[in-house]
Structures are given as C-alpha cells and as structure tokens.
C-alpha positions, 0 to 999 in steps of 0.5 A: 151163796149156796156154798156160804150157806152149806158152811153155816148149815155145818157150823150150826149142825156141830155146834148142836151136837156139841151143845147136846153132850153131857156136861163135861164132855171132851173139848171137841177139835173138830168143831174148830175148822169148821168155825175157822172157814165159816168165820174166816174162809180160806185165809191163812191163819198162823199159830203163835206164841206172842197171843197169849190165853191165861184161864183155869183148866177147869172153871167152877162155873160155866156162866163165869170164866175169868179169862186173860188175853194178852199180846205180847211184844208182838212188834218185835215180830214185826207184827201189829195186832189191830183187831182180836177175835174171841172164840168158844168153840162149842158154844152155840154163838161161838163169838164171845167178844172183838177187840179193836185195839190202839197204840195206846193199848201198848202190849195189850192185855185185858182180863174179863169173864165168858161163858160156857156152855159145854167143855170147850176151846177158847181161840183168839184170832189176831189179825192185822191191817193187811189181813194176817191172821195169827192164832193161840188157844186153850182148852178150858172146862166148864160148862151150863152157862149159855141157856139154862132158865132165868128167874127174878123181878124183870123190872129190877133186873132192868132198872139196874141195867146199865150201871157203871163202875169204872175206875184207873188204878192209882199211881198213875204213872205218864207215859206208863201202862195203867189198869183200867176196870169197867164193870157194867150191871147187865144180865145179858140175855143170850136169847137160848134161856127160857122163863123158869115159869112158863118155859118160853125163850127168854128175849135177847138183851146185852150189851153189845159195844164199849167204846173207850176213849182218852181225851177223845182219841179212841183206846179200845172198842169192844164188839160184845156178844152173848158169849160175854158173862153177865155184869160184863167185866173189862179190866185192860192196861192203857198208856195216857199221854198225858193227864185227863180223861178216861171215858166209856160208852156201852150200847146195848142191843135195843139202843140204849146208851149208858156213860161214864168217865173217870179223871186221870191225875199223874 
C-alpha cells in the first residue's frame, strides 16, 4: 500500500510541474515511466508499429485535438488487441479514454477529439487477453485545454446534454468495414475549471461510457474520461454481419443515460 502510494504521490507531483509550465513548454519524456508504473506496474510493455497515432504536431486549440488511433493488422502478428489505453502524459488526468474492442471492429480504426493542457505525448497502450501490452506514441503540441474558467447559462448548458447525432455511412456494404459517427452535446466538466465569476471550481459533469452495439452483440465500449473534449465525437469503422441495427448508450457521471440508434440497410 505504501509503495502504491509513493508511486501516485510521484505521478501527481510531475504531472503538477508539467501543468505549471508556460504554454508550449517541451513534451516531457520523463513524465512517462512514471504514469507507465503507476498505471501498469512492473509489466512489460512492448513498442510497435502496427498501433498507430495520426494527429497534427501542432494543434490549434488545446481544448480540441483531432486524433486518429488505429490497429493495423495486428493478427498478422499474431497479435489481438481487446482493450486500448489512451494517454496525455502531462495532463493532469492523464487517461483520456479505454476502448474495449470486438471482432466486429476488424482492423480497428476510430478518430475523436482530446484535450491538452500543456505540450504532451499521446500514448496508447494495446493490451491483450492474456496481459500483453504493446505501445505507440506521438508528441503533439498544444495546450490550455483542461482547466481554464467557464461561462454560459448552466441551465441551457444542461438542458442540451445529451443530445445525439449519430449516423452509418451509406453505402453500406455487408460483411465490409462501414464509418460510424457518434457526436453527443456534452460540455464535459473536468472538475480543474473555475466559475469566471466567482472563481470556485467548477463541479465534474461528463460523459463517462458509450456502449455500442449491433443487434445486441456488443461492437465497442468506451470508458470516457475528462481528457475527452467536449461535445465527445466518435467516428469508428465496424463490420455488420448483416442488415439491422446500430445503437449507443452513454452514461455520464451522475447516472444519467442518453439512447439512440440507427437502421442499417445494405
């Protein structure tokens, strides 16, 4: 226990210092063995190429980072990825997202928007079911999208939560992969912005799973963090079986569920 908590005590304390930088300070390599023994402890963790980070060096905005993370052909390795990891490394929740995937993702690729907070690496972590652990990353920079102050009428803001565009990209092509796009209003409060007024923190409120389905077998569940951006975006490619029906459940973090589906046609 103690030994855990000198670990976390580490993590925080370089993740502070990171956050404490100037805007645009140089990614920071040392944060990373840190977060990987406190997240992963002692296991091995191997670096690859088939795990892939395709995002711009440099972001215009630290609150949205377009990102696109892709497995491919890791079974011609021999490899099945079943759970991805998604990494800030100077953030101060470094863990923006975890992907349970299926094999109805087929060579999984899925783009979505993170935040920020200072020049970072993103890492992501593939893991499979016996515990391998299999890692790529990129250095992006960009920053000022974590904490910050926040304005606006809360009660519009929270009216608004919750609603769903989602749609399947036609042609839909059976037994082929097919882009799906989820976008759900959201302002994901990370808990680290304060009031612009009164200058008190600004309570936690996110979505924090997606769970998507296909005619009730599962294609993708997203553990979503506050690393996530607001409005969280999903665009991912599945392979349906045959015709029927897409749909999503997102839960956030005071229990609230939001639903939607969409007709699949070939």
């Amino acid at each position: 226990m103690r030994f855990n908590k000198l670990i976390c005590t580490a993590l925080a304390s370089s993740i502070l210092l990171a956050c404490s930088l100037p805007v645009f300070a140089e990614p920071d390599p040392k944060l990373w063995p840190v977060m990987k023994e406190a997240f992963f402890a002692k296991r091995e963790m191997q670096e690859v190429d088939f795990i892939k980070i395709d995002a711009p060096r440099r972001a215009e905005s630290g609150a949205q980072v377009p990102v696109t993370y892709s497995v491919d052909n890791a079974a011609a390795k021999g490899v099945r990825i079943i759970k991805l990891y998604a990494f800030v490394d100077a953030n101060p929740i470094p863990l923006t997202a975890t992907y349970h995937l299926t094999d109805m993702l087929g060579n999984f690729q899925l783009s979505t928007r993170i935040r920020f907070e200072t020049d970072a690496f993103v890492r992501l972590v593939g893991e499979t079911a016996d515990g391998k652990l299999y890692v790529a990353s990129r250095e992006i920079r960009a920053a000022g999208g974590c904490g910050g102050t926040v304005d606006g009428d809360e009660a519009a803001i929270r009216a608004s939560a919750g609603k769903i565009k989602f749609k399947v990209e036609d042609p839909v092509k059976i037994g082929d992969a097919t882009a799906a796009t989820f976008n759900i209003k959201h302002p994901m409060r990370t808990g680290l912005q304060r009031e612009l007024v009164s200058q008190g923190f600004v309570p936690a409120f996110y979505i924090k799973k997606a769970e998507f389905t296909y005619n009730g077998k599962p294609v993708l569940t997203i553990d979503v963090g506050v690393g996530t951006a607001e409005d969280p975006y999903f665009k991912f490619n599945f392979v349906p079986d045959a015709p029927g029906k897409l749909e999503v459940t997102a839960t956030d973090n005071e229990g609230k569920t939001f639903t939607q589906q969409v007709e699949v046609k070939s």
